[in-house]
C-alpha positions as CSV (number, residue, x, y, z in Angstrom):
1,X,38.3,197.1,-148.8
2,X,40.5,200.0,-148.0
3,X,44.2,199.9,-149.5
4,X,46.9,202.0,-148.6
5,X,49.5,202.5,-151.7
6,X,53.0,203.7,-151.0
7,X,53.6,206.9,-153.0
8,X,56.5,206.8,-155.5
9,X,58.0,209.6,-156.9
10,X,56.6,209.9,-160.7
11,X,60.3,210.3,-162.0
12,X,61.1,207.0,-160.9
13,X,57.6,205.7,-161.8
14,X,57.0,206.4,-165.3
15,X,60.4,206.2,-167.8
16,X,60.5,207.7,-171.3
17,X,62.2,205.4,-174.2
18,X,62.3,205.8,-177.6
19,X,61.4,203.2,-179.8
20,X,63.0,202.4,-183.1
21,X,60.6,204.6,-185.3
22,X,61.3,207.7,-182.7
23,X,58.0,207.2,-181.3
24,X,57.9,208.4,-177.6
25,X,56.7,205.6,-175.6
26,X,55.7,205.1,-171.2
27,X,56.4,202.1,-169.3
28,X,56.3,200.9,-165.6
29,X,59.6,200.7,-164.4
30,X,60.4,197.4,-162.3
31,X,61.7,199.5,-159.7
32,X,58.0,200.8,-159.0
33,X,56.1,197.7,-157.9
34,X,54.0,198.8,-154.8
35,X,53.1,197.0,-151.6
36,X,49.4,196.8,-151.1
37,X,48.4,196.9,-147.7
38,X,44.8,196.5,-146.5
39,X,43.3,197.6,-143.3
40,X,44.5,195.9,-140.2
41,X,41.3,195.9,-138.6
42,X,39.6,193.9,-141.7
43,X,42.5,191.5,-141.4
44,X,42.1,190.5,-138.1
45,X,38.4,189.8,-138.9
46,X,38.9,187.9,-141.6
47,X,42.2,186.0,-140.7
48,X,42.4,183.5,-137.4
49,X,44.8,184.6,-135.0
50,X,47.3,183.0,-135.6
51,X,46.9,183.8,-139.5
52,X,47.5,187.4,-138.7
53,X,50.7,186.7,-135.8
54,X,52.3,185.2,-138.6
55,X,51.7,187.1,-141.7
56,X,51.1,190.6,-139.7
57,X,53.5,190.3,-136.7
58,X,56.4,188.3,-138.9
59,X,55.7,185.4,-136.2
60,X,56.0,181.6,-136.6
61,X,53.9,178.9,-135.8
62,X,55.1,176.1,-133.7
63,X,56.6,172.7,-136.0
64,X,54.3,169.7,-137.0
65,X,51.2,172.0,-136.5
66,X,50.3,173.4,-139.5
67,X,48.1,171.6,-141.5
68,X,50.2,171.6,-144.6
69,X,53.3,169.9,-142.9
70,X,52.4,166.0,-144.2
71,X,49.8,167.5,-147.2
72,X,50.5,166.0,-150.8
73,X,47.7,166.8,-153.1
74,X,48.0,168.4,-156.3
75,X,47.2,172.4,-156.9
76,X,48.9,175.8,-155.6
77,X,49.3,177.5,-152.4
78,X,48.7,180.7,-152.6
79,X,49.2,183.7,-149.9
80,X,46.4,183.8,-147.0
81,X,46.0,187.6,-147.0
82,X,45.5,188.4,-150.8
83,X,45.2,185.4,-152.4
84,X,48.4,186.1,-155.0
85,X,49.3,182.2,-156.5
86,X,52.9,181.6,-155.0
87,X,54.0,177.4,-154.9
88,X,53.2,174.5,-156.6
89,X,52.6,171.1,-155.1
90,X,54.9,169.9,-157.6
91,X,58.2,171.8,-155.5
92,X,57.2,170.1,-152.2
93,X,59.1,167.8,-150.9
94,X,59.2,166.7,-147.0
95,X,61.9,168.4,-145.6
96,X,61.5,166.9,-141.5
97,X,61.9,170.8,-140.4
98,X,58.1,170.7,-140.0
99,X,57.3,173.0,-141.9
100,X,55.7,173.3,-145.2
101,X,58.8,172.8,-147.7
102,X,59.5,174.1,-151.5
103,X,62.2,174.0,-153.5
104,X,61.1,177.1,-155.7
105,X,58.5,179.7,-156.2
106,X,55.7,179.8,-158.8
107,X,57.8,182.9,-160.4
108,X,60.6,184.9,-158.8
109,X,58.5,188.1,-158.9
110,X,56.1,186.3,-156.1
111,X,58.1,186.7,-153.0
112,X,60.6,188.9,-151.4
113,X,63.3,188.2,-149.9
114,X,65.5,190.1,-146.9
115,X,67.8,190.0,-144.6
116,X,66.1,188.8,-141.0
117,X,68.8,189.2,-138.1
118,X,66.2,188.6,-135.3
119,X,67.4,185.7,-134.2
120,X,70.3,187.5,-133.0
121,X,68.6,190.5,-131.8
122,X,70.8,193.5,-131.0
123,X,73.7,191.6,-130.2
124,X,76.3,192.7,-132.6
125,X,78.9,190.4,-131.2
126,X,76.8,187.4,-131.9
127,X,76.2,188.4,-135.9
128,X,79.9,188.8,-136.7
129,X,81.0,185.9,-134.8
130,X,78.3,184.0,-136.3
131,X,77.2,185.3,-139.6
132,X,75.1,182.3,-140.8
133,X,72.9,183.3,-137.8
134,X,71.0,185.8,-140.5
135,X,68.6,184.6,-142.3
136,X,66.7,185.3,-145.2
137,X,62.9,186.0,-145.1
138,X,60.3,185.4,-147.6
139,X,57.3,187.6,-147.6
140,X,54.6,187.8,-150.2
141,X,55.3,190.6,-152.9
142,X,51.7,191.6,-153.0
143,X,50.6,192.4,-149.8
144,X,54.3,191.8,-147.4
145,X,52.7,189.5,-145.6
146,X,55.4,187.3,-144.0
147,X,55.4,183.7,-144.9
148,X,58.3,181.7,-143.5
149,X,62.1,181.9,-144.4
150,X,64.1,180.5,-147.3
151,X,67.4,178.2,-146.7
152,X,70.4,176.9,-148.5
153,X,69.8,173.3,-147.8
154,X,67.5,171.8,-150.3
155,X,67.4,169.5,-153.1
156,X,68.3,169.9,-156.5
157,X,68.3,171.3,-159.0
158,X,67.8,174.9,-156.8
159,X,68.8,174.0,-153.6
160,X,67.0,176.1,-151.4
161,X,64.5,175.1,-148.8
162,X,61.8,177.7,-148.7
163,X,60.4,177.0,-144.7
164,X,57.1,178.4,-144.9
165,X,54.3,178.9,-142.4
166,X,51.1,176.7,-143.2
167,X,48.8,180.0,-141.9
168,X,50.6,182.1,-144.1
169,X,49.3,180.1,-146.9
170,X,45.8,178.7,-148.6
171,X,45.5,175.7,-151.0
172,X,44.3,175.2,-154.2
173,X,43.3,171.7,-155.5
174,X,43.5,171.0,-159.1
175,X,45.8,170.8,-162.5
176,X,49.5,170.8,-162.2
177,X,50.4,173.1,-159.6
178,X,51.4,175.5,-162.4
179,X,48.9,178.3,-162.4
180,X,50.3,181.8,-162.4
């Protein structure tokens, strides 16, 4: 499998600290986390179609279609395209959006999350007259592969709705949902 690694500066990569004894010590910086992106070519033969329009193209599948809409076993869905462990079946809850629904991630670190003004396009008008047009999308940490879009409507305790696309993700079964 061929993976391209964005290049980071070493100055930001590796910081120097000092430890209580004066011992020099290296550590990864938080700041350097890397996207790993694998060939597009591979992808497309080993996703479906509509696996890679979502998680390669930032598209969206139509509602009530994807097959984990109305699914209530017990386990983790992890991403499609590198298999990284990102909900548990214990935040699902049926939203109606028809859409897969959580009300939190596995661990914060798992998913991105940006700014997505598409909807509006290049209409400027439109996103300051209607600012809550923008919304905020969720992509996999790992690999950026584009999974849905989080929302501020959703139960407690966190409410947020994370909307995601059932081809963006894989499921699973077993134990409490909880593996990292």
């Amino acid at each position: 499998m061929i993976r391209l690694i964005k290049r980071i500066p070493r100055r930001i990569l590796v910081n120097k600290i000092v430890s209580n004894q004066n011992q020099e010590r290296t550590f990864r910086s938080s700041a350097c986390l890397r996207m790993e992106a694998v060939d597009k070519g591979e992808l497309r033969t080993k996703l479906t179609p509509m696996q890679y329009h979502v998680t390669q193209e930032r598209g969206t599948e139509r509602p009530f279609t994807g097959c984990y809409d109305k699914f209530y076993e017990e386990g983790t869905y992890i991403c499609v395209v590198c298999e990284q462990p990102l909900f548990s079946s214990n935040t699902k809850y049926d939203s109606g959006c028809g859409w897969p629904a959580f009300n939190d991630v596995l661990e914060r670190g798992k998913v991105k999350l940006t700014p997505d003004t598409s909807g509006v396009g290049g209409n400027l008008l439109l996103l300051i007259s209607q600012p809550g047009r923008i919304r905020t999308e969720v992509s996999c940490s790992k690999c950026n592969a584009h999974l849905g879009h989080v929302f501020d409507d959703g139960p407690a305790p966190t409410r947020k709705r994370f909307c995601i696309n059932s081809a963006s993700i894989s499921f699973i079964t077993g134990g409490s949902g909880n593996e990292s």
